[in-house]
C-alpha positions as CSV (number, residue, x, y, z in Angstrom):
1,X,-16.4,29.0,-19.9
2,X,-16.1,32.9,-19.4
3,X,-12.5,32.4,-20.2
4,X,-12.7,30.7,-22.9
5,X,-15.6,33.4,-24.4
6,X,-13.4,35.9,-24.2
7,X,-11.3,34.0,-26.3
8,X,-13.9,33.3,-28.8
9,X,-12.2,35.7,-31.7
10,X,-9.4,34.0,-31.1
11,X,-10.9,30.5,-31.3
12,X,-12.7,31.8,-35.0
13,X,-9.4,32.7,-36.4
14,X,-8.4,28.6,-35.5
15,X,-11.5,27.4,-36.9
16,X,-11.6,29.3,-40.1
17,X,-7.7,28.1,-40.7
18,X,-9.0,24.5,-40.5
19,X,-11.9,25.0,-42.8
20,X,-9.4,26.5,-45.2
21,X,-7.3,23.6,-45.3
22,X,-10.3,21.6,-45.8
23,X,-11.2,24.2,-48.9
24,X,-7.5,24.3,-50.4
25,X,-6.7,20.6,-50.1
26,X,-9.8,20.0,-52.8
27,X,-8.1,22.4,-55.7
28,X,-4.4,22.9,-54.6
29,X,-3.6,19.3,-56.2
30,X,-5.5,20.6,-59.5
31,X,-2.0,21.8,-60.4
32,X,0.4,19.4,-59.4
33,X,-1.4,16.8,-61.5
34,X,0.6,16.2,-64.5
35,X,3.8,16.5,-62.3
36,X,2.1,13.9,-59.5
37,X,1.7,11.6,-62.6
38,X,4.9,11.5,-63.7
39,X,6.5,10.6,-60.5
40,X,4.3,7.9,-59.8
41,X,3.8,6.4,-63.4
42,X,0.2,7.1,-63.3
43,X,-2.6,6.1,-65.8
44,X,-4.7,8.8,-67.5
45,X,-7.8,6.5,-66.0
46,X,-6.8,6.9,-62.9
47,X,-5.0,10.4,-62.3
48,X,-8.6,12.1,-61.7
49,X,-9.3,9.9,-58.9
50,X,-6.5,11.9,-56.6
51,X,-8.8,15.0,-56.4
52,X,-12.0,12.4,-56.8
53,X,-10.8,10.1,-53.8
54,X,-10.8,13.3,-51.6
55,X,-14.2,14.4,-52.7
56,X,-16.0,10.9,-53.0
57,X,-14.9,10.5,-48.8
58,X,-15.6,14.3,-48.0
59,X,-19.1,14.2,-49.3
60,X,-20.0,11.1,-48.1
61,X,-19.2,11.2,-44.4
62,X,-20.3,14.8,-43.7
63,X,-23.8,14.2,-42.2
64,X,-22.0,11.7,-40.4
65,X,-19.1,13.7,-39.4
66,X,-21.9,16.9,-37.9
67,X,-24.0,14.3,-35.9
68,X,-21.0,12.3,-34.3
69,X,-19.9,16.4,-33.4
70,X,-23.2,16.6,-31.0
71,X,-22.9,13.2,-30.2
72,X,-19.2,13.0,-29.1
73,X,-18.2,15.7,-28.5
74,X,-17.8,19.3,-31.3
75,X,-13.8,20.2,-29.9
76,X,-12.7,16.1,-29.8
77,X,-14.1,15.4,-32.9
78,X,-12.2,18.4,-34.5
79,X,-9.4,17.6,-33.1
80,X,-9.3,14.1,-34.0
81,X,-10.2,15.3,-37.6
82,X,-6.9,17.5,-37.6
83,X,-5.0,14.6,-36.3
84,X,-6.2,12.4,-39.4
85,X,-5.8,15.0,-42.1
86,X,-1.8,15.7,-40.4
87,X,-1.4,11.9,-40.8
88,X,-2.9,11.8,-43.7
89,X,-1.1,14.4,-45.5
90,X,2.5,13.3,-44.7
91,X,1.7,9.7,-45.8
92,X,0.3,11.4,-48.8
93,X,3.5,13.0,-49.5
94,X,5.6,9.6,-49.4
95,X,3.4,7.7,-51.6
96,X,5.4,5.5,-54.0
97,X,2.5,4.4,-56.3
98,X,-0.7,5.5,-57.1
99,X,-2.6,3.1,-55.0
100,X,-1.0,4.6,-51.4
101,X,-1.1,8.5,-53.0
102,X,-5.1,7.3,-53.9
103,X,-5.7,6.1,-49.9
104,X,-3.9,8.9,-48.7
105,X,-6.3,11.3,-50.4
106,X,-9.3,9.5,-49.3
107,X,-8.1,9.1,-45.5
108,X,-7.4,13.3,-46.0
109,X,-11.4,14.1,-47.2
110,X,-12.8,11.7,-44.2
111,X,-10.4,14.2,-41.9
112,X,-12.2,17.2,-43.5
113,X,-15.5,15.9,-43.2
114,X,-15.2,15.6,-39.7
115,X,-13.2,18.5,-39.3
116,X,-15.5,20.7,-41.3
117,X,-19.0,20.4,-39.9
118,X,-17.6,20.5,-36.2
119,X,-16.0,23.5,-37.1
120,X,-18.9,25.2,-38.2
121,X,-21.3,23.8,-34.7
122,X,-18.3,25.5,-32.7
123,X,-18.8,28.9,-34.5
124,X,-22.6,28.7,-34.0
125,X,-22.4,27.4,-30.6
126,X,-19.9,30.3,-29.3
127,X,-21.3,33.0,-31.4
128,X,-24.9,34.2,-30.7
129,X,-27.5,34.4,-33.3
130,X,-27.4,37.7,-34.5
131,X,-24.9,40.4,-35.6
132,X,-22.0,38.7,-33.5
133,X,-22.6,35.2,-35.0
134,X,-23.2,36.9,-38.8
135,X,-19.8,38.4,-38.3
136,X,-18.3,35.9,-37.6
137,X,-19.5,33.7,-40.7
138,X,-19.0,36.3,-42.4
139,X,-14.6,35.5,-41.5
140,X,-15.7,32.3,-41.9
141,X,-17.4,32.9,-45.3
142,X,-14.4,34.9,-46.6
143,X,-11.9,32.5,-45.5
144,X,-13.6,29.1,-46.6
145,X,-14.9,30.9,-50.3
146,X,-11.3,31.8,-51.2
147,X,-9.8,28.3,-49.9
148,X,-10.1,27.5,-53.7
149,X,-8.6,30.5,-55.2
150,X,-5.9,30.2,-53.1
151,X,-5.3,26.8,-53.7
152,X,-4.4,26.6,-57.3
153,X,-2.0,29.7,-56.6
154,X,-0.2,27.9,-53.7
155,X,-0.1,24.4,-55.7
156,X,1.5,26.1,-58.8
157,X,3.9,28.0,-56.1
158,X,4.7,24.8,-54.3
159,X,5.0,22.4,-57.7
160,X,7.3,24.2,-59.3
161,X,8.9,25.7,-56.3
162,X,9.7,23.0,-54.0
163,X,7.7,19.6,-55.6
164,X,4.8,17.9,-55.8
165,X,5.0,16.7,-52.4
166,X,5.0,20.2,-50.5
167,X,1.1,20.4,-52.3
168,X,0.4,17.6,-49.5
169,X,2.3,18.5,-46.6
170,X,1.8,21.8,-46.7
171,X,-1.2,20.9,-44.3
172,X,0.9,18.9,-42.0
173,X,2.1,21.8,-39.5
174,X,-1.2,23.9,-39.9
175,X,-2.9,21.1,-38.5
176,X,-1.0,20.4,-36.0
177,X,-0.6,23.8,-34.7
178,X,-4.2,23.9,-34.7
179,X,-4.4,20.2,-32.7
180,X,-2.3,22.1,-30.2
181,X,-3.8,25.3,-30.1
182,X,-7.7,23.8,-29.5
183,X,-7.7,22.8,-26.3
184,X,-6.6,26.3,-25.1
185,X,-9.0,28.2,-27.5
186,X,-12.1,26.2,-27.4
187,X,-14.9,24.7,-24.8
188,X,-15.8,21.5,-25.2
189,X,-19.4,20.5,-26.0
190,X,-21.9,18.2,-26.9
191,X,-25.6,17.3,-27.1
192,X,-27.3,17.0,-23.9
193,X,-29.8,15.2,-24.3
194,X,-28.6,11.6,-26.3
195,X,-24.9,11.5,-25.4
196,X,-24.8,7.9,-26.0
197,X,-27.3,7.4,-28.4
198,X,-26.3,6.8,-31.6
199,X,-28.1,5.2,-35.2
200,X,-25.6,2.8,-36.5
201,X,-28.1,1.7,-39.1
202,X,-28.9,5.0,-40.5
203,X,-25.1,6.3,-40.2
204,X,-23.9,3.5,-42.7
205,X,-26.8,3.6,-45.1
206,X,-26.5,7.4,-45.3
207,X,-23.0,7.6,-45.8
208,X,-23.1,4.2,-48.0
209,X,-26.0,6.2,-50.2
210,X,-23.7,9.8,-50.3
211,X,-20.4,8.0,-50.9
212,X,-22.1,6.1,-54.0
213,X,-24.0,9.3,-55.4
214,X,-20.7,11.2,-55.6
215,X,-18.5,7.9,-57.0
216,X,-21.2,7.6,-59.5
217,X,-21.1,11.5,-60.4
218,X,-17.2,12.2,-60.1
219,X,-17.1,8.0,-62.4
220,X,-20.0,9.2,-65.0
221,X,-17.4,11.9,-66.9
222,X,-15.2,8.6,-68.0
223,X,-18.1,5.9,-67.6
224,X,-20.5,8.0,-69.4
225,X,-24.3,8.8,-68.0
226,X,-25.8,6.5,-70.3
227,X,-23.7,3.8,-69.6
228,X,-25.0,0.4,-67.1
229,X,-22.4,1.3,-64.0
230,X,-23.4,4.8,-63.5
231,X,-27.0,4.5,-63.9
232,X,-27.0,1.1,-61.8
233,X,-24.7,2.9,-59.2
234,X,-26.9,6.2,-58.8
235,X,-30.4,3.2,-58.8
236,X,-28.1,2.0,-55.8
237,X,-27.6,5.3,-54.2
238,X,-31.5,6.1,-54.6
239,X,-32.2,2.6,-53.0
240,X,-30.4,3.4,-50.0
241,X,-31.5,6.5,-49.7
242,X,-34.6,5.4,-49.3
243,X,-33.7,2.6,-47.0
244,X,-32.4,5.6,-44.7
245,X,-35.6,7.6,-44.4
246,X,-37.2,4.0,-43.7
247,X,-35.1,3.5,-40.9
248,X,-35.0,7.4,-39.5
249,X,-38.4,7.4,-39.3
250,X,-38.3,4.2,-37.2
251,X,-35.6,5.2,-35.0
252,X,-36.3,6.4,-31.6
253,X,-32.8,8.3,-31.8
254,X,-32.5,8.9,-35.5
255,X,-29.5,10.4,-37.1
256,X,-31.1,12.7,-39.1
257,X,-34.5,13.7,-37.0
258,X,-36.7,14.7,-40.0
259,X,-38.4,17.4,-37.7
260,X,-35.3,19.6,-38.9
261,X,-36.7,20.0,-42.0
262,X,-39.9,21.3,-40.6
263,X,-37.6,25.0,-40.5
264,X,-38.6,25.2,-43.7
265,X,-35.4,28.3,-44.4
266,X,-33.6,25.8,-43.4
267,X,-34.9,23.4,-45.9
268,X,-34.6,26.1,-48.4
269,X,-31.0,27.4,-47.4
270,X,-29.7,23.8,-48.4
271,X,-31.5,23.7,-51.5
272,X,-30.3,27.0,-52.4
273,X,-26.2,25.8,-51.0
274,X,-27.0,22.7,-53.2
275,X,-27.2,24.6,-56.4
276,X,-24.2,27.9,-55.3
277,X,-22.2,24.6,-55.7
278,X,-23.5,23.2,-58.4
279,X,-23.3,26.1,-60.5
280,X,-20.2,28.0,-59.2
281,X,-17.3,25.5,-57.7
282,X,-17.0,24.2,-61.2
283,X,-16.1,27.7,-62.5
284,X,-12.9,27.3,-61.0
285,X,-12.4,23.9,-63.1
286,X,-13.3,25.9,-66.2
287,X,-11.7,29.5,-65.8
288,X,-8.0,27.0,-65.1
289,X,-8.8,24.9,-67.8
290,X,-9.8,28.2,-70.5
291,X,-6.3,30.2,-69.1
292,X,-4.0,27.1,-69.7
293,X,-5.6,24.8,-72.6
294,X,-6.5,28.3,-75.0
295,X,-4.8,31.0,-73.2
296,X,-1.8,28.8,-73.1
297,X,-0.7,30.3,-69.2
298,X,1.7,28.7,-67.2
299,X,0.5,27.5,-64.1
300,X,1.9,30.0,-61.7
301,X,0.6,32.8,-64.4
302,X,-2.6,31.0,-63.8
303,X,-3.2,30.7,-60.4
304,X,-1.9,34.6,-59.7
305,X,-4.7,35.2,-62.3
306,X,-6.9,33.9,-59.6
307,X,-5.6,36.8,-57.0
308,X,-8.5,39.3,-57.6
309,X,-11.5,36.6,-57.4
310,X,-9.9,35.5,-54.2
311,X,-9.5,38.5,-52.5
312,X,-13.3,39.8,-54.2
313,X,-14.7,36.8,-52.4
314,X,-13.0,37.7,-49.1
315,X,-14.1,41.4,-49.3
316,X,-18.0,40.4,-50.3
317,X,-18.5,38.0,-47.6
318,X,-17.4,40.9,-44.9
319,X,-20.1,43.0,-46.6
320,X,-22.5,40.4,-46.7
321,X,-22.8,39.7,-42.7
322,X,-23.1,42.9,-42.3
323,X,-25.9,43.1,-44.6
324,X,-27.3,40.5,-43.2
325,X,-27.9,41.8,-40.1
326,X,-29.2,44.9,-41.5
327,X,-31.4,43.7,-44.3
328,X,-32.2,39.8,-43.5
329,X,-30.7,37.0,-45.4
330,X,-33.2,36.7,-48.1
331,X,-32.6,39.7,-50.4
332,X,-29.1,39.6,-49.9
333,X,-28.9,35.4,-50.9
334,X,-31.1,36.5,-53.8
335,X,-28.6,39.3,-54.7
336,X,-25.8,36.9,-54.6
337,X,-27.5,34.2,-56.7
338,X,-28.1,37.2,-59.0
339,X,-23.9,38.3,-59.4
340,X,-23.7,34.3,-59.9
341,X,-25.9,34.5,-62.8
342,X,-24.4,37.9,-64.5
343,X,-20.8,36.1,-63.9
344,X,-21.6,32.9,-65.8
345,X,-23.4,34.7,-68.3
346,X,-20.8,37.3,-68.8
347,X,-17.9,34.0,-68.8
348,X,-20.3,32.2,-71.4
349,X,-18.7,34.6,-74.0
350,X,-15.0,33.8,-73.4
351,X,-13.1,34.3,-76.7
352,X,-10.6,31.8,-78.8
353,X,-8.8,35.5,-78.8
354,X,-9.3,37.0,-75.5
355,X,-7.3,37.8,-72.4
356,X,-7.1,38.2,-68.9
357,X,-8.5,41.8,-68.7
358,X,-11.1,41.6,-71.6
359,X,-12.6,37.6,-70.4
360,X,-11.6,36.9,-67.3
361,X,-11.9,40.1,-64.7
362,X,-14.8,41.4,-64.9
363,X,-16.5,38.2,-64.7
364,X,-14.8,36.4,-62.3
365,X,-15.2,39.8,-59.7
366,X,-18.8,39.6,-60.1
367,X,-18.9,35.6,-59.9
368,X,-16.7,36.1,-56.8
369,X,-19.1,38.8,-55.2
370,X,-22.0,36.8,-55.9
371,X,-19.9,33.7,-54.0
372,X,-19.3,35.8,-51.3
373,X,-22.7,37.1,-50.9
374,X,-24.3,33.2,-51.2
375,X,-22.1,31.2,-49.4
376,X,-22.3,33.6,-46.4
377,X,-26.2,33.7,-46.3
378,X,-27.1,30.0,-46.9
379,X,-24.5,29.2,-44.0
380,X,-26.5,32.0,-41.7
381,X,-30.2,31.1,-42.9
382,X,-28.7,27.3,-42.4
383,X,-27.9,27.5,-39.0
384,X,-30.5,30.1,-37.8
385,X,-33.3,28.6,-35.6
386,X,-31.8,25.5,-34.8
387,X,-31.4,24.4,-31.7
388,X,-27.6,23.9,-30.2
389,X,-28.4,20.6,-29.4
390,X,-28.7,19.5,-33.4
391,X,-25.9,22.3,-34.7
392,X,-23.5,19.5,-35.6
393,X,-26.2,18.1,-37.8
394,X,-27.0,21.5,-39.2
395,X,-24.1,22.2,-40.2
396,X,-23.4,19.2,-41.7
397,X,-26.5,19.4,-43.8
398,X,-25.3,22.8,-45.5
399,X,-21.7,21.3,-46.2
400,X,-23.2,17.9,-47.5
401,X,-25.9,20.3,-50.3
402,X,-22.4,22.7,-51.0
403,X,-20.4,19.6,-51.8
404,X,-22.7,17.5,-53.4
405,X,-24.0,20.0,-55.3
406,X,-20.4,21.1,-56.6
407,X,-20.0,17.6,-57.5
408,X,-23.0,18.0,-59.3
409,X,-22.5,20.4,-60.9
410,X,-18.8,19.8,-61.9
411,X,-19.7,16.2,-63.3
412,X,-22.5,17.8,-65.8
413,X,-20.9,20.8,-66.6
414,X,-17.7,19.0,-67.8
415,X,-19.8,16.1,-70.0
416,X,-21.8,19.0,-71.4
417,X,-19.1,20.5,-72.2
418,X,-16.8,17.4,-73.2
419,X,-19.3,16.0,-75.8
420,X,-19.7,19.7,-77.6
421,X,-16.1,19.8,-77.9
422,X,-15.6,16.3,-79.3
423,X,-18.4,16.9,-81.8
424,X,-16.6,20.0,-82.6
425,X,-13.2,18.3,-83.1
426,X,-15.0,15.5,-85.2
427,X,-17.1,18.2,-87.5
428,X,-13.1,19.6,-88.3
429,X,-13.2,22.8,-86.1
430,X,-9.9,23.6,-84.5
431,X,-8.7,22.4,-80.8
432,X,-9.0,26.5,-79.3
433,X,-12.1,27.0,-80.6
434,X,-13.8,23.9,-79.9
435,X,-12.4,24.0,-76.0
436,X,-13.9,27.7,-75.9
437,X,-17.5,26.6,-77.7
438,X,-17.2,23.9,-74.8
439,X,-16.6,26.0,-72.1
440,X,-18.8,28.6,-73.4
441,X,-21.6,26.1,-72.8
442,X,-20.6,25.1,-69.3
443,X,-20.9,28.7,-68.1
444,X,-24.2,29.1,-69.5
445,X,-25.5,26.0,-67.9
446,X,-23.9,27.3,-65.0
447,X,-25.6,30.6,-65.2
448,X,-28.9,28.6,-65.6
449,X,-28.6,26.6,-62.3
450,X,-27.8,30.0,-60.9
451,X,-30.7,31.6,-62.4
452,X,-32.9,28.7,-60.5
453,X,-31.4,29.1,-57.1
454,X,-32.3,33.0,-57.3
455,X,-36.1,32.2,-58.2
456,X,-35.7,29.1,-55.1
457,X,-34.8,31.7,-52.7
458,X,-37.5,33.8,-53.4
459,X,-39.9,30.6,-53.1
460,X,-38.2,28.7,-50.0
461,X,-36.7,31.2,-48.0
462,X,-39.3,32.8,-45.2
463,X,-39.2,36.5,-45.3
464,X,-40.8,36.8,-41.7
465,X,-37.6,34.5,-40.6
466,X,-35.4,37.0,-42.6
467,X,-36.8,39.7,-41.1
468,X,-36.9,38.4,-37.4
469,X,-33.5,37.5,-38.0
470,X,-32.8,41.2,-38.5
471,X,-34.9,42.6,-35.4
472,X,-32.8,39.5,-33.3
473,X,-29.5,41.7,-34.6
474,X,-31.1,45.2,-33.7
475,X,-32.3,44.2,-30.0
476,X,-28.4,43.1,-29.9
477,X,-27.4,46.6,-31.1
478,X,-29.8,48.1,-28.5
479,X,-29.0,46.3,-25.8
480,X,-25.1,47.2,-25.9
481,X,-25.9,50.2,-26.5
482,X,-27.9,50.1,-23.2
């Protein structure tokens, strides 16, 4: 084990690579859309489904893909994950019709979803609470929040470079260097207590109940809100969720042991991570959609447009664990939620007429801190406390509220903005300037969702945990100093 501690930097760079993967594969198809349709003669209907089959599968097995970490085993589980997504990724790439590019996608987002809560138990489990472990989220953090910057730069790269196809197996030799790599880099380990223990009942109803909630949510923008099969689909969802809490709290080895939510930061941290996604992943949707549909960029001068963000979100996230440890993760989640808001706000006044420099910089840097800064603190507050034995499950409570929340947020954003634009179009207002009313009123719902996860941090969040958080990090300092 002392070998492999020593070896724990090491092992972080391998992890945060796979959580990047995870990150990019969500947005790097954004891009290769309308070239993916053409090849494979697809339907308008059902083109969105290749970045909503990844999503719908990611965001329902997470939970399931944390507690199966403890349960089984964090390194095989992550291993097996990377072996899926490899697999996944080259049959991707030799679809022939939708259906198989469709499956493909969907078999990739169940490898993430076990890949990325396993991931994040490893870093806990290897890193100490404290300094050492905020530093260490705080790579994590930075690689992870610019996953999906990065991706819409390397899709438009890769599309017009080398084809569609290199968008999907792009992942293939990262993941299998990484398959390789882990069993040199990483301990193994698992829950103690209830190896063989495991709540079949509450697994598929939790994962049934997610996997419906995000269909209905990513189905609602073409289906409508109003209409019988996404309202019947979320009353489904809502049912099952409640047939889940039925059977946790009768379970003598529940999935989800409810006492978790007694940490009441912790509670609040996935609250908070519910509504970073919900208001910011959709600004990536929205800033592509403004530089290519108004600004009328290409898609490679699009995604380099995204260089600054990416590399502001990787910069901020360093600067947040080390704030962290100094000031506690309360005011500095609470600063972050407030860059979110100032960015959306300053975004809601993008221009028919604008540019990159006068609508899209100065924004999208203070957006981007504000990501740093939140992502990196609802990770640490999510994870701080908990006991090793129920990490897995920790952390794949935070990714479940970041993803379902983007998914969220995404899904109303776009209708709201959608349905202003058509009434727009149908009053006899031009196409430019009824896209930019539209996306002028996504960013400000955006900013309002933001402006509710600053006040829920200062309600949820414990300052007496922030602060003992930041004496844990000072007897750390004192004692290597000693």
């Amino acid at each position: 084990m002392n070998d492999f501690q020593e070896k724990r930097w090491l092992a972080l760079v391998l992890l945060s690579a796979a959580q990047f993967v995870v990150v990019l594969d969500a947005s790097i198809v954004n891009v290769a859309l309308p070239s993916i349709g053409r090849a494979l003669d697809f339907s308008n209907e059902n083109l969105p489904w290749v970045v909503n089959a990844y999503v719908l599968t990611f965001g329902g097995f997470l939970l399931l893909g944390g507690r199966t970490a403890d349960l089984l085993g964090r390194r095989r589980v992550f291993m097996a994950g990377l072996l899926l997504v490899a697999v996944a990724s080259l049959a991707a790439g030799f679809a022939a019709t939708e259906g198989q590019l469709i499956a493909a996608r969907a078999a990739q987002g169940l490898g993430a979803a076990i890949i990325s809560p396993a991931a994040l138990s490893i870093v806990t489990t290897i890193f100490r609470d404290g300094a050492e472990r905020n530093k260490a989220l705080g790579v994590w953090g930075a690689v992870a929040g610019s996953g999906g910057a990065a991706g819409v730069l390397l899709g438009g790269i890769l599309t017009d470079g080398l084809g569609w196809e290199w968008v999907l197996w792009v992942n293939v030799p990262v993941s299998l260097i990484a398959f390789a790599l882990a069993p040199r880099l990483i301990a193994e380990s698992r829950s103690e207590a209830d190896t063989r223990a495991f709540d079949v009942a509450g697994a598929v109803t939790v994962t049934a109940a997610l996997s419906i909630l995000v269909y209905a949510v990513v189905d609602a923008s073409s289906a409508g809100w109003g209409s019988t099969r996404t309202l019947g689909l979320i009353a489904l969802s809502l049912v099952l969720l409640a047939a889940f809490i039925a059977i946790e709290l009768r379970s003598a080895k529940p999935l989800v042991p409810f006492s978790i939510f007694r940490i009441r930061t912790l509670t609040g941290a996935n609250v908070v991570g519910l509504l970073v996604g919900a208001s910011l992943f959709s600004m990536f949707y929205f800033i592509s959609l403004y530089m290519q549909q108004v600004l009328g960029y290409s898609a490679i001068h699009a995604g380099l447009s995204y260089l600054p963000l990416a590399l502001t979100i990787m910069a901020s996230a360093g600067i947040a664990s080390q704030l962290v440890t100094r000031l506690g993760y309360k005011p500095v989640l609470a600063m972050g939620m407030l860059f979110i808001f100032a960015g959306l706000l300053w975004f809601s006044r993008v221009s028919v007429g604008g540019g990159f420099t006068t609508d899209i910089l100065g924004p999208s840097l203070l957006a981007a801190a504000g990501l740093g800064f939140a992502f990196v603190t609802t990770t640490i507050a999510a994870v701080s406390g908990v006991d090793e034995d129920e990490s897995g499950l920790a952390s794949g409570l935070i990714n479940t509220s970041q993803q379902v929340g983007g998914a969220l947020g995404l899904a109303i954003l776009s209708t709201i903005a959608t349905s202003h634009t058509e009434n727009l179009l149908g009053s006899g207002s031009g196409l430019h300037g009824a896209l930019t009313d539209g996306f002028q009123r996504a960013f400000l719902g955006g900013a309002a969702i933001a402006l509710l996860g600053f006040v829920l941090t200062l309600v949820l969040i414990k300052g007496s945990d922030s602060r003992a958080h930041v004496e844990i990090g000072q007897a750390e300092a004192e004692g290597a100093e000693a």
